[in-house]
C-alpha positions in Angstrom: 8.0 -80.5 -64.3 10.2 -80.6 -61.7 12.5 -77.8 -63.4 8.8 -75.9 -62.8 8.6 -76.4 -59.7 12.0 -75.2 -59.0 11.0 -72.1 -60.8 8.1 -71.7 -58.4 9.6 -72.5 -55.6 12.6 -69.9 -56.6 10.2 -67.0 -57.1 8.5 -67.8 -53.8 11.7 -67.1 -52.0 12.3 -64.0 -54.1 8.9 -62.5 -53.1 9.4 -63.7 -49.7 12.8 -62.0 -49.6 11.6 -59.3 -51.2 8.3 -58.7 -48.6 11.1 -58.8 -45.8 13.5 -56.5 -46.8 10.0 -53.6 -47.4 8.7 -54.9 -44.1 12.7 -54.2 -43.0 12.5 -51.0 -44.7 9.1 -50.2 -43.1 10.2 -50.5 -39.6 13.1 -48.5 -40.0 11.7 -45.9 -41.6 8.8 -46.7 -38.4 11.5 -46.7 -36.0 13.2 -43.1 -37.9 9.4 -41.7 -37.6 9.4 -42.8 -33.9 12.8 -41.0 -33.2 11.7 -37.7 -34.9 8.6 -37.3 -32.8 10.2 -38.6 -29.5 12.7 -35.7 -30.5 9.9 -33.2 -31.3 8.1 -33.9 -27.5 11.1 -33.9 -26.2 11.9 -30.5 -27.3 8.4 -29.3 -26.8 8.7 -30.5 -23.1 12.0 -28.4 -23.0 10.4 -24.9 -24.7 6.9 -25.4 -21.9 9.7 -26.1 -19.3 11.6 -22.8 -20.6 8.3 -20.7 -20.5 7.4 -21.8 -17.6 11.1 -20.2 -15.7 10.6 -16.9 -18.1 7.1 -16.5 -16.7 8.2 -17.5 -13.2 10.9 -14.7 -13.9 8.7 -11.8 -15.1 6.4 -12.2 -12.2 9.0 -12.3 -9.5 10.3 -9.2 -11.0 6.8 -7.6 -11.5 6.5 -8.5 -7.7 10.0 -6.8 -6.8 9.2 -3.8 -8.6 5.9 -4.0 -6.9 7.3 -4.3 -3.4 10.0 -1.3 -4.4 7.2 0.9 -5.4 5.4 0.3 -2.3 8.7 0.5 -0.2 9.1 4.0 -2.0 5.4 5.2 -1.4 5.9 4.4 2.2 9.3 6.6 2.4 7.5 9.2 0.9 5.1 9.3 3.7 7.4 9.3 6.1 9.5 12.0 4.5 5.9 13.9 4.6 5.2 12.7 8.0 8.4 13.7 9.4 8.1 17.1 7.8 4.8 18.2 8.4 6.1 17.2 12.4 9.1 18.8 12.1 6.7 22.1 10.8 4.1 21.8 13.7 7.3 21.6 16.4 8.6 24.8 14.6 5.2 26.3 15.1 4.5 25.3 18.8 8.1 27.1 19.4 7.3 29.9 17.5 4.0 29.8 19.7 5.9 29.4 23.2 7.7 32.4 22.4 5.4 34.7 21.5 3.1 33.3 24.5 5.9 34.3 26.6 6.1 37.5 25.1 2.6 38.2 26.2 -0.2 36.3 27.8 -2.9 37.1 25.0 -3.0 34.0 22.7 -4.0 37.0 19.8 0.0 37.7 19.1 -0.5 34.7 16.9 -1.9 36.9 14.1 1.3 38.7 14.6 3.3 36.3 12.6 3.7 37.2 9.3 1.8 35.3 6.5 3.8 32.1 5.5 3.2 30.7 2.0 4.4 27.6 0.7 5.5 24.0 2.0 9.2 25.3 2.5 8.4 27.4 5.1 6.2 26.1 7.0 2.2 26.3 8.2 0.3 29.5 6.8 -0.7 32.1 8.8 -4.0 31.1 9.0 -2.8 27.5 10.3 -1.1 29.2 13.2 -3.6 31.1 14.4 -6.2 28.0 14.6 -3.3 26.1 16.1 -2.2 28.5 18.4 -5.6 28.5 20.0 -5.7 24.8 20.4 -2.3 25.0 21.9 -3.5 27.2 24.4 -6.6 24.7 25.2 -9.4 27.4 23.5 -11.0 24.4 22.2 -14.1 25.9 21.2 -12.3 29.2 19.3 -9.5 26.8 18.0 -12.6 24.7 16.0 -13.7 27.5 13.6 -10.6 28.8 13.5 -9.4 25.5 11.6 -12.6 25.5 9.7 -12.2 28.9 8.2 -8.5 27.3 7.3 -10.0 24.6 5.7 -12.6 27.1 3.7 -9.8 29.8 2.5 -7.2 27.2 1.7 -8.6 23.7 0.3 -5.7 22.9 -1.4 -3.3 23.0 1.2 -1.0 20.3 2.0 -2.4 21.6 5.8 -6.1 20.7 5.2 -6.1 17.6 6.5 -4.3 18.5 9.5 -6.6 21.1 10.5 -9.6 18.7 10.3 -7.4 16.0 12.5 -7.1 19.1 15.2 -10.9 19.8 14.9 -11.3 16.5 15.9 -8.8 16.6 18.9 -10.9 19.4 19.9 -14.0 17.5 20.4 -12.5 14.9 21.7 -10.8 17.1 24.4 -14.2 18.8 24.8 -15.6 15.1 25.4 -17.7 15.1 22.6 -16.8 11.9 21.4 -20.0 11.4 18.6 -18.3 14.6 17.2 -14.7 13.7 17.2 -15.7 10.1 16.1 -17.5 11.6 12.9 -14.3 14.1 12.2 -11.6 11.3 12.5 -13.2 8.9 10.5 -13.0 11.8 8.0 -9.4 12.0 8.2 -8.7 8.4 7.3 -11.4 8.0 4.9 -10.9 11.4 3.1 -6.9 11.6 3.7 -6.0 8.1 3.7 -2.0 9.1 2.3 -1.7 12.2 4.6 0.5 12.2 7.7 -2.3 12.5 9.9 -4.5 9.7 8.7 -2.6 6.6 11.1 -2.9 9.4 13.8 -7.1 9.7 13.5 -7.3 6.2 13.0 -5.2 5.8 16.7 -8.1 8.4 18.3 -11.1 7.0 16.4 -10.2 3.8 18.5 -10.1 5.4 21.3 -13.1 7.4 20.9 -15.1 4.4 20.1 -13.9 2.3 23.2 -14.4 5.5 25.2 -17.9 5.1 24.1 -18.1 1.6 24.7 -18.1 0.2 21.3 -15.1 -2.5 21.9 -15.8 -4.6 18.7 -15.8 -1.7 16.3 -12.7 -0.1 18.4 -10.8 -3.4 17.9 -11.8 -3.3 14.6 -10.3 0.0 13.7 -6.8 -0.8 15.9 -6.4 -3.6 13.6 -7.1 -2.3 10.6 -4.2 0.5 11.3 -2.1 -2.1 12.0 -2.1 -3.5 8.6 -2.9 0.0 6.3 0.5 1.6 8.8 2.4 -1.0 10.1 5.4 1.2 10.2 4.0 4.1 11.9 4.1 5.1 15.7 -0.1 4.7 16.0 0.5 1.2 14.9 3.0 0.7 17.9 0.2 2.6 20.1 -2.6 0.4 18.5 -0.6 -3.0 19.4 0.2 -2.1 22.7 -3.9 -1.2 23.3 -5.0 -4.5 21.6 -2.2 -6.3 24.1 -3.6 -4.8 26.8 -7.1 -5.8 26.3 
C-alpha cells in the first residue's frame, strides 16, 4: 500500500513537472510572440516615420519648383515690361525728331509700317501715340481704337487701351478713364501695362472721392506686382494717407 502511494505520489510530480516545463514552454514561446510583434511596430513606426520625411520631401520640392516657376513668370514680365518700355522710348524719339522736323503732328504717318515684336510698335501704334504725345487727346482716342480694331492680336493692344485711358483721364473724365483702366487689369492682367492702370485707377477713384475703393485697388497692386514701380508708387500713396 505504501509502495502505492509512492507510485502516486511519483506520478504526481511527473505531471507537475511536466505542466511546468509546457507552462515554461508557453511563456517562451509567449515572450518569442511578444518580441516579434514589438519588432513588427517597431518597424511599422520606422516605415510611417520614413513616409512621413518622403512626403515632407516631395512637397518642399513641389513648393520650390512652385516658387521657381513663379520667380520665372515674373522675369518674363519684366523682360516684357522692360521691352515694350524700351519700344515706346524708341518711339517718342523717333517722334521728337520728326516733330522737330516739322510742326504738323501728321509726319507720323510718315514712318514706314513696322511689323513684328523685333522692331518695334506698328505703324498704326505710332500714329495714335504720336497724337497723345502731342496732347491731341481727343484725336489720339480713336486713333488707338482703330489700332485696337485692325490689329487684335497685337502684343500692343493692351497698351493702346492703357493710353485711351490716359486720355480721359487727362481730359478729366475720370468715370471714362476709370471704366478703361479697370479694363486693362481685368482683361490684361500679365501685360506690362496692367500694374500701370491699376496705379491710375487709384488715382482716378480717389480723384473722385471714392477713398475705400482707391485704397482697395493700391493694395491689391501691391500684392498682384510687388516688384513693380506702381507698387513702389502705390506704397508711397497709402503712406501718405
Amino acid at each position: 500500500m505504501v509502495s502505492g502511494s509512492k507510485w502516486i505520489a511519483c506520478c504526481i510530480s511527473c505531471l507537475a513537472l511536466t505542466g511546468c516545463a509546457a507552462n515554461d514552454l508557453m511563456v517562451k514561446r509567449q515572450a518569442e510572440t511578444d518580441a516579434k510583434v514589438e519588432h513588427l511596430i517597431q518597424s511599422a513606426k520606422k516605415n510611417d516615420q520614413r513616409s512621413n520625411e518622403l512626403a515632407d520631401q516631395f512637397r518642399n520640392q513641389g513648393d520650390q519648383t512652385k516658387a521657381a516657376a513663379a520667380q520665372f513668370k515674373q522675369l518674363e514680365n519684366a523682360v516684357r515690361e522692360v521691352r515694350q518700355t524700351l519700344d515706346e522710348l524708341n518711339a517718342r524719339v523717333t517722334l521728337l525728331a520728326l516733330q522737330n522736323a516739322t510742326p504738323k503732328i501728321e509726319v507720323v504717318n510718315q514712318e514706314p509700317a513696322l511689323k513684328g515684336r523685333d522692331t518695334g510698335p506698328p505703324a498704326e501704334y505710332l500714329k495714335a501715340f504720336g497724337l497723345y504725345s502731342a496732347n491731341n487727346f481727343a484725336e489720339a482716342i480713336p486713333a488707338f481704337e482703330a489700332f485696337m480694331k485692325n490689329h487684335p492680336q497685337s502684343d500692343y493692344v493692351a497698351n493702346a487701351l492703357y493710353w485711351i485711358g490716359e486720355c480721359y483721364y487727362s481730359m478729366s473724365d475720370l468715370p471714362k478713364s476709370k471704366e478703361i483702366f479697370f479694363r486693362v487689369a481685368g482683361t490684361y492682367p500679365n501685360s506690362s501695362k496692367a500694374p500701370d492702370a491699376l496705379l491710375k485707377l487709384g488715382y482716378t477713384l480717389a480723384a473722385m472721392k471714392e477713398k475705400d475703393k482707391a485704397t482697395a485697388i493700391f493694395e491689391s497692386l501691391i500684392k498682384s506686382y510687388p516688384s513693380s514701380p506702381a507698387a513702389a508708387k502705390a506704397r508711397e500713396r497709402l503712406t501718405a494717407n
